[in-house]
MARBA-3410 file (N, C-alpha, C, O; in Angstrom, 1 decimal):
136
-33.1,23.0,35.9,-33.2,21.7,35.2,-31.8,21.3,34.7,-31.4,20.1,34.8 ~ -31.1,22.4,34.1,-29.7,21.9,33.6,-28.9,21.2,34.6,-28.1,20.3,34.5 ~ -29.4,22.1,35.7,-28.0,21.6,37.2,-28.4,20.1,37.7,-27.6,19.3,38.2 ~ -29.8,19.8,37.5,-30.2,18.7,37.6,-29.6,17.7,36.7,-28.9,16.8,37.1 ~ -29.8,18.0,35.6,-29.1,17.1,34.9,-27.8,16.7,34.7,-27.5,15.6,34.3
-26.9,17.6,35.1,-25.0,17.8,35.2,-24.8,16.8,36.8,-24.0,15.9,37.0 ~ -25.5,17.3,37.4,-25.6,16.1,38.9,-26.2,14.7,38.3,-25.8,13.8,39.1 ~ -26.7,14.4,37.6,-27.1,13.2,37.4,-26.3,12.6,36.1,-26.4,11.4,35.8 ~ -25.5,13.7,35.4,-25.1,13.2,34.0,-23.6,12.0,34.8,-23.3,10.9,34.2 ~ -23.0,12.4,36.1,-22.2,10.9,35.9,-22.7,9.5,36.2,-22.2,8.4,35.7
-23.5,9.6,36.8,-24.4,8.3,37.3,-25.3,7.7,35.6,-25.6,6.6,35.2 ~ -25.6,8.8,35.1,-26.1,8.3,33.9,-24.7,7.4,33.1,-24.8,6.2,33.2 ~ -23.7,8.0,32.5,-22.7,7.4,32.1,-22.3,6.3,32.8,-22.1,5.2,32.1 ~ -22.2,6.3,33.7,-21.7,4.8,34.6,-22.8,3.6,34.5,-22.7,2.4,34.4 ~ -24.2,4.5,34.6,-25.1,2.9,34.1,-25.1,2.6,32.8,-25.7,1.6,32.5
-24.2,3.6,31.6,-24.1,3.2,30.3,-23.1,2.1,30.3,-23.0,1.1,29.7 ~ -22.4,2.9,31.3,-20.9,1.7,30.9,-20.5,0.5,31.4,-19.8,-0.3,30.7 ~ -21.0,0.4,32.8,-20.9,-0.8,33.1,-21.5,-1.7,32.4,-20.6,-2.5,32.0 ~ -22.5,-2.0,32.0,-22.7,-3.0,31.0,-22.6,-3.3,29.9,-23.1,-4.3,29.5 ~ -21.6,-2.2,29.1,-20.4,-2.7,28.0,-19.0,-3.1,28.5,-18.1,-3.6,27.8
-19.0,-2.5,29.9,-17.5,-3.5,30.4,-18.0,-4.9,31.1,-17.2,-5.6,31.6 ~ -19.2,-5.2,31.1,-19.3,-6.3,32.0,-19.6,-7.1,30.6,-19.7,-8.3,30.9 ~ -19.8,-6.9,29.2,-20.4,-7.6,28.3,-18.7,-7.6,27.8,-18.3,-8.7,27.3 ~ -17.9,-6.8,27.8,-16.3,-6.8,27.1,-15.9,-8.4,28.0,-15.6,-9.4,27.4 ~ -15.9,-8.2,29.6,-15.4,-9.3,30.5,-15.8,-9.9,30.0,-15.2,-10.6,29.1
-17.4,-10.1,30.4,-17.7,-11.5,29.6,-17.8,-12.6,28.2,-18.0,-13.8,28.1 ~ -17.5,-11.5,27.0,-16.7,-12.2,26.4,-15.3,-12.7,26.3,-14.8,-13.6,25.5 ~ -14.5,-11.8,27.3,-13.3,-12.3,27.0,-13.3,-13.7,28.2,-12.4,-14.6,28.1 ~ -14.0,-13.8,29.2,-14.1,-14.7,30.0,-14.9,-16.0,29.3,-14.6,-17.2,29.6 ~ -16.0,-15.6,28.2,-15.9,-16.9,27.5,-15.2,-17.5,26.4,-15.6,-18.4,25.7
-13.7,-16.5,26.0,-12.7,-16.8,25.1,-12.1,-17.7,25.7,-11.7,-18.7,25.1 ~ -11.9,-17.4,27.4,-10.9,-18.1,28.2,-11.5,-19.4,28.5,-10.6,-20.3,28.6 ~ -12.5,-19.7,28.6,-13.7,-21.2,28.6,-13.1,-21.9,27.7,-12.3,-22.9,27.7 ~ -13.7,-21.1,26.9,-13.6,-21.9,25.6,-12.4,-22.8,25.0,-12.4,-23.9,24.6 ~ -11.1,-21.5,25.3,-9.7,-22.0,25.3,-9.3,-23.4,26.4,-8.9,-24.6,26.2
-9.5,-22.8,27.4,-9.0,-23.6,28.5,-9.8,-24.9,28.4,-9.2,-25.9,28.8 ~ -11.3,-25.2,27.8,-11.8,-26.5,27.6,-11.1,-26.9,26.5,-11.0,-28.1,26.6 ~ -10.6,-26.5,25.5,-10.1,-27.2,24.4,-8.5,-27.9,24.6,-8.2,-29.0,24.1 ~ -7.7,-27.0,25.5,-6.5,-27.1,26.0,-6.8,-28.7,26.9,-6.2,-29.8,26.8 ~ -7.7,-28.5,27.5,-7.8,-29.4,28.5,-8.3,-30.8,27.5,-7.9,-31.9,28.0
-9.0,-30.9,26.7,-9.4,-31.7,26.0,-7.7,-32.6,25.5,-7.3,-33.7,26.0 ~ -6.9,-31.5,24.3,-5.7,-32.0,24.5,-4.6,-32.4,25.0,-3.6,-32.8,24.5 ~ -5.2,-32.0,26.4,-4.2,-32.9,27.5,-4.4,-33.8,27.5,-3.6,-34.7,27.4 ~ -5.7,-34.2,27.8,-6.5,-35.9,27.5,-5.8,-36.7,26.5,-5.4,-37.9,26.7 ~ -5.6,-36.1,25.6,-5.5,-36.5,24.4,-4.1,-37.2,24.7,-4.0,-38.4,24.6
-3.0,-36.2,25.2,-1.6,-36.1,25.1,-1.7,-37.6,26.0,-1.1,-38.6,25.6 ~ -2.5,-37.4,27.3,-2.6,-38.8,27.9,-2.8,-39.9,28.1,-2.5,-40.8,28.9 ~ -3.9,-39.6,26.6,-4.1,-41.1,26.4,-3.4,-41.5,25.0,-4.0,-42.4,24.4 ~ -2.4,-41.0,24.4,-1.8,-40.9,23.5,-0.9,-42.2,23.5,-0.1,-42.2,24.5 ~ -0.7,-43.3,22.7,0.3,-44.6,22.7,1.9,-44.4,22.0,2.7,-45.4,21.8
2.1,-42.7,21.7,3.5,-43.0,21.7,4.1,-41.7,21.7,3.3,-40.8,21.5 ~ 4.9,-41.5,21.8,5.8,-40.2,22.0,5.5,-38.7,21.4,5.3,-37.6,21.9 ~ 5.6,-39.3,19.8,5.8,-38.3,19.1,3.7,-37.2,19.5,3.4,-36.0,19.6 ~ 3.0,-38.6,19.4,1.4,-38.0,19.4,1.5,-37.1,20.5,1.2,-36.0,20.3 ~ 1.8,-37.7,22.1,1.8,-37.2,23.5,2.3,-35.3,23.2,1.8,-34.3,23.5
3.4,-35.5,22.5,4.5,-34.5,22.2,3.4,-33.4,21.8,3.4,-32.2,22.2 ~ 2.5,-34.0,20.8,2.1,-33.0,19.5,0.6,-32.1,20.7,0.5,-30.9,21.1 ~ -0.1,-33.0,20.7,-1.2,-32.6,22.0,-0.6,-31.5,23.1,-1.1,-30.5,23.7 ~ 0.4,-32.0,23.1,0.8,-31.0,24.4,1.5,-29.8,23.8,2.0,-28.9,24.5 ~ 1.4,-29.7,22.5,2.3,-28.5,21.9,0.8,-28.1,21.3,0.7,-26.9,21.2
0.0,-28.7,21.1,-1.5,-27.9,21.0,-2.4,-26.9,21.8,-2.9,-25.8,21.5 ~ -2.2,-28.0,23.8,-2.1,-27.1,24.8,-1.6,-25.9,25.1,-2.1,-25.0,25.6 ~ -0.1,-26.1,24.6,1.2,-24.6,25.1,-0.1,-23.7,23.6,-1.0,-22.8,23.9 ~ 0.0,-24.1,22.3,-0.2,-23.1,21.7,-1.8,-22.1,21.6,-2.0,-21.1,20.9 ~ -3.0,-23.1,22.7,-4.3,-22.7,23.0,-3.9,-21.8,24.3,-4.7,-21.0,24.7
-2.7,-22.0,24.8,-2.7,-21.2,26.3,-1.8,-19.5,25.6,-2.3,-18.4,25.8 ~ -1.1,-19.7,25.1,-0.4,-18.6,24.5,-0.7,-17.9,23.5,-0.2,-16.8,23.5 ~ -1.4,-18.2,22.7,-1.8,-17.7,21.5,-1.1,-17.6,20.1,0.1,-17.8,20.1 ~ -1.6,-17.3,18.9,-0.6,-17.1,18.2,0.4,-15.8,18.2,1.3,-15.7,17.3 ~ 0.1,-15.0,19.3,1.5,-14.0,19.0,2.5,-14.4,20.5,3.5,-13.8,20.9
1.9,-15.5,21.1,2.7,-15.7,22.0,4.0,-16.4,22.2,4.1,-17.4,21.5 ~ 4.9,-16.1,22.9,5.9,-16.9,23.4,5.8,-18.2,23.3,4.8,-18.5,23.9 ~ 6.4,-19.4,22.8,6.2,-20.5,22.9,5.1,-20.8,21.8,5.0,-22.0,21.5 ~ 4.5,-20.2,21.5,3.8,-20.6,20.4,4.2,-21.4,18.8,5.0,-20.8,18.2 ~ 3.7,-22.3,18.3,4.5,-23.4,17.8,3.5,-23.1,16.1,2.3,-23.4,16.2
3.7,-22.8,15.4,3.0,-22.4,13.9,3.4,-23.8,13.1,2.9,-24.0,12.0 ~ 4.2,-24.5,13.8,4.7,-26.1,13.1,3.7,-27.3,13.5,3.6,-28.5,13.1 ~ 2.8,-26.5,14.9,1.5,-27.6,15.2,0.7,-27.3,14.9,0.8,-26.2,14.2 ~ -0.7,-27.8,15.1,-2.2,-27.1,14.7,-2.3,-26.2,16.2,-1.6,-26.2,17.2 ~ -3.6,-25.2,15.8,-4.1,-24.6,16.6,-5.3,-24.8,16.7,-6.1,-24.3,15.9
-5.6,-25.5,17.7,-7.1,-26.2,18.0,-7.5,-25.2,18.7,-8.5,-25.6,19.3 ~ -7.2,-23.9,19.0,-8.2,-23.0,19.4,-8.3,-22.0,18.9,-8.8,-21.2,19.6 ~ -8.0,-21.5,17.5,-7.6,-21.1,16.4,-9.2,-20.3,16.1,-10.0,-21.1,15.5 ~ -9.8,-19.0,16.3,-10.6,-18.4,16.3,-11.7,-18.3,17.6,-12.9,-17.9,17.5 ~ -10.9,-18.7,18.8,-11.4,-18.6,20.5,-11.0,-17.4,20.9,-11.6,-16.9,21.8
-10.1,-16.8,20.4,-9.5,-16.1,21.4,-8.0,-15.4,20.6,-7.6,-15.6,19.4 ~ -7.6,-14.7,21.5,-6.2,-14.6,21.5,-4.8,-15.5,21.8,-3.7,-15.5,21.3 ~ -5.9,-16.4,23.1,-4.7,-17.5,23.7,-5.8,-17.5,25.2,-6.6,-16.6,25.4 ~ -5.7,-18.0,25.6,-6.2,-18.4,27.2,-5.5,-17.0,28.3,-6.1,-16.2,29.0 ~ -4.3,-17.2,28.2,-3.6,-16.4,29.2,-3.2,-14.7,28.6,-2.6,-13.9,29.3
-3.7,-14.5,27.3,-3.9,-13.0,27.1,-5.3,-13.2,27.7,-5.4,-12.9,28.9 ~ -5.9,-13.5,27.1,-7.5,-13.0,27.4,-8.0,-12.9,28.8,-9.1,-12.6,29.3 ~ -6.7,-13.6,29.3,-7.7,-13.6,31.3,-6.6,-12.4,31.8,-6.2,-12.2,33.0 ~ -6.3,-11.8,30.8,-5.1,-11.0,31.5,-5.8,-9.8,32.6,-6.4,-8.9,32.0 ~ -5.7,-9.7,34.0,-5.7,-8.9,34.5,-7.0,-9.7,35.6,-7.6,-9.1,36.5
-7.2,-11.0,35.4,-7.9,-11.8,36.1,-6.5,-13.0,36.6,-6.0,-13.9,35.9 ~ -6.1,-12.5,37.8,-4.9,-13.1,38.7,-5.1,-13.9,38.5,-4.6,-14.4,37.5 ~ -6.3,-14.8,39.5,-6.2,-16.1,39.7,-5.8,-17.0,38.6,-4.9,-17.7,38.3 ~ -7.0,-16.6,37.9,-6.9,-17.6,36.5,-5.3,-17.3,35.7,-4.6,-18.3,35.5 ~ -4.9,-16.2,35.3,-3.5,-16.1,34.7,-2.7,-17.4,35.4,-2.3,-18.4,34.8
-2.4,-17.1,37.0,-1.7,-18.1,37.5,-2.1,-19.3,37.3,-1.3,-20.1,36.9 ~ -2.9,-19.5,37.4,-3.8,-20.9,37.1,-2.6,-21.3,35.4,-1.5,-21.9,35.2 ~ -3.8,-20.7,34.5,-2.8,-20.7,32.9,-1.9,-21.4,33.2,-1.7,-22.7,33.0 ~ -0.9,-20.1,33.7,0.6,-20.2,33.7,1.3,-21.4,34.4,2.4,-21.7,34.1 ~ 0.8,-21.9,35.1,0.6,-23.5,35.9,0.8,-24.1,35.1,1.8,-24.8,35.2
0.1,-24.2,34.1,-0.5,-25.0,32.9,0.9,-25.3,32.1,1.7,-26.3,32.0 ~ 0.7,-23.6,31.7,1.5,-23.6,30.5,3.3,-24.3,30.8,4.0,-24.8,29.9 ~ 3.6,-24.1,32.3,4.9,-24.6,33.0,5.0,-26.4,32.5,5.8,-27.0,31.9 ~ 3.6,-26.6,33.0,4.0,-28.3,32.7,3.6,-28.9,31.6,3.6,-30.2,31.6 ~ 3.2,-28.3,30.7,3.0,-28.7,29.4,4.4,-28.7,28.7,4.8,-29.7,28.0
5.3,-27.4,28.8,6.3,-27.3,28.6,7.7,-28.1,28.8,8.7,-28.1,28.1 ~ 7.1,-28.9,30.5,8.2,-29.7,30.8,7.8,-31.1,30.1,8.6,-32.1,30.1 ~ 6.5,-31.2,29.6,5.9,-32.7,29.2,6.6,-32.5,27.6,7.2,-33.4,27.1 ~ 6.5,-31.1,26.9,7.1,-31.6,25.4,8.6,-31.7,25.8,9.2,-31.8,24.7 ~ 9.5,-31.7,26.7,11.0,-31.9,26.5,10.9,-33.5,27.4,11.9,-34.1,27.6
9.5,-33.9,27.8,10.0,-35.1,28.5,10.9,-36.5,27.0,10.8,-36.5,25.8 ~ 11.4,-37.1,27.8,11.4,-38.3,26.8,11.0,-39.8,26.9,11.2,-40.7,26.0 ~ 10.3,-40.0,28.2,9.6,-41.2,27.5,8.0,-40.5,27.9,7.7,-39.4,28.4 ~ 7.2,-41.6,27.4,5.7,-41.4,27.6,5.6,-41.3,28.9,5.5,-40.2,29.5 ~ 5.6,-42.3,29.5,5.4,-42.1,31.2,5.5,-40.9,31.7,4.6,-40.4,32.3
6.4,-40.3,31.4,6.5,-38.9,32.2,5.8,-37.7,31.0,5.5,-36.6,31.4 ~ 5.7,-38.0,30.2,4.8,-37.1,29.2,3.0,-37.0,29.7,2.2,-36.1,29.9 ~ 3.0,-39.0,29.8,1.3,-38.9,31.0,1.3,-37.9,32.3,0.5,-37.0,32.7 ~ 2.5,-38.3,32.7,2.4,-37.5,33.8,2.2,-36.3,34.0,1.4,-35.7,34.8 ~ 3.1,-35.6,33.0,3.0,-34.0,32.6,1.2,-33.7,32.2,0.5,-32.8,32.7
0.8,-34.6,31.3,-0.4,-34.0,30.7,-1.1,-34.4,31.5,-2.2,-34.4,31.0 ~ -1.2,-35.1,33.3,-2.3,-35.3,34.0,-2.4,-34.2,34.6,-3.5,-33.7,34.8 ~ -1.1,-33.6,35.0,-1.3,-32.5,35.7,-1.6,-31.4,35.1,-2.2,-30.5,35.7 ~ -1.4,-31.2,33.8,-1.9,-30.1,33.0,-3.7,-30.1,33.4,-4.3,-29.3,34.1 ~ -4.1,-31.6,32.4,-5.5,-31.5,32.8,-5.8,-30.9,34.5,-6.2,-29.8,34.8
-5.5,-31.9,35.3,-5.8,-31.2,37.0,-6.1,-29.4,36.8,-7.2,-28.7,36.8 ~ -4.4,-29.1,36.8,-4.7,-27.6,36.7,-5.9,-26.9,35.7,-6.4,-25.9,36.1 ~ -6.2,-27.5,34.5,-7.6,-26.8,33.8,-8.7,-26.8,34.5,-9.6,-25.9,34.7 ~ -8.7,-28.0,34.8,-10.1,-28.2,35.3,-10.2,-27.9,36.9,-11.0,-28.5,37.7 ~ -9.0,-26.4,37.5,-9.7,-26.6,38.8,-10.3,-25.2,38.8,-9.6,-24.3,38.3
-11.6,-24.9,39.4,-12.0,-23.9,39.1,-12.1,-22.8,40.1,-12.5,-21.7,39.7
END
């Protein structure tokens, strides 16, 4: 009976665990939803935004829902409209390639949209921001 059980004790643990790492992913996969919809919300925003300083601030909302607050580029002088989602979008998909690159896409031309200086090229930045969120 014991040896029975010692042969079966790893297959027991593995059906324990897989479904607290598949419940761990999938919350951190709905941190990353959540973020990346909100990000993408204020790209909208940045785009339909009528003057510089607004486009500027939306897209420094974006950098700071993709990064997090302990991240790089993270801006504590804007709001954080994702501010109890997550960590940041691009911690939380960490170790999920595609999407990181995906992020990191993001995070590239948002970055070049807050140093742009007229609006025009600020829409531009936050069109492709949006693109990149929303491709799945």
């Amino acid at each position: 009976m014991a040896k029975k059980f010692i042969q079966w004790l790893p297959t027991l643990l593995l059906a324990v665990a897989l479904p607290m790492a598949a419940q761990a992913t999938g919350s951190d996969s709905a941190a990353v939803s959540k973020q990346v919809s909100t990000a993408s919300a204020h790209a909208g925003m940045a785009l339909g935004a009528t003057d510089l300083k607004m486009a500027h601030a939306h897209l420094h909302h974006v950098i700071n829902c993709l990064v997090g607050p302990s991240g790089k580029g993270f801006d504590a002088q804007e709001a954080n409209p994702c501010k109890g989602q997550g960590q940041g979008a691009i911690v939380d998909a960490k170790g999920d390639t595609a999407s990181e690159s995906k992020l990191h896409a993001a995070l590239t031309q948002a970055e070049h949209g807050v140093k742009a200086t007229t609006l025009d090229a600020v829409h531009a930045d936050a069109q492709q921001v949006m693109t990149i969120l929303q491709m799945n």
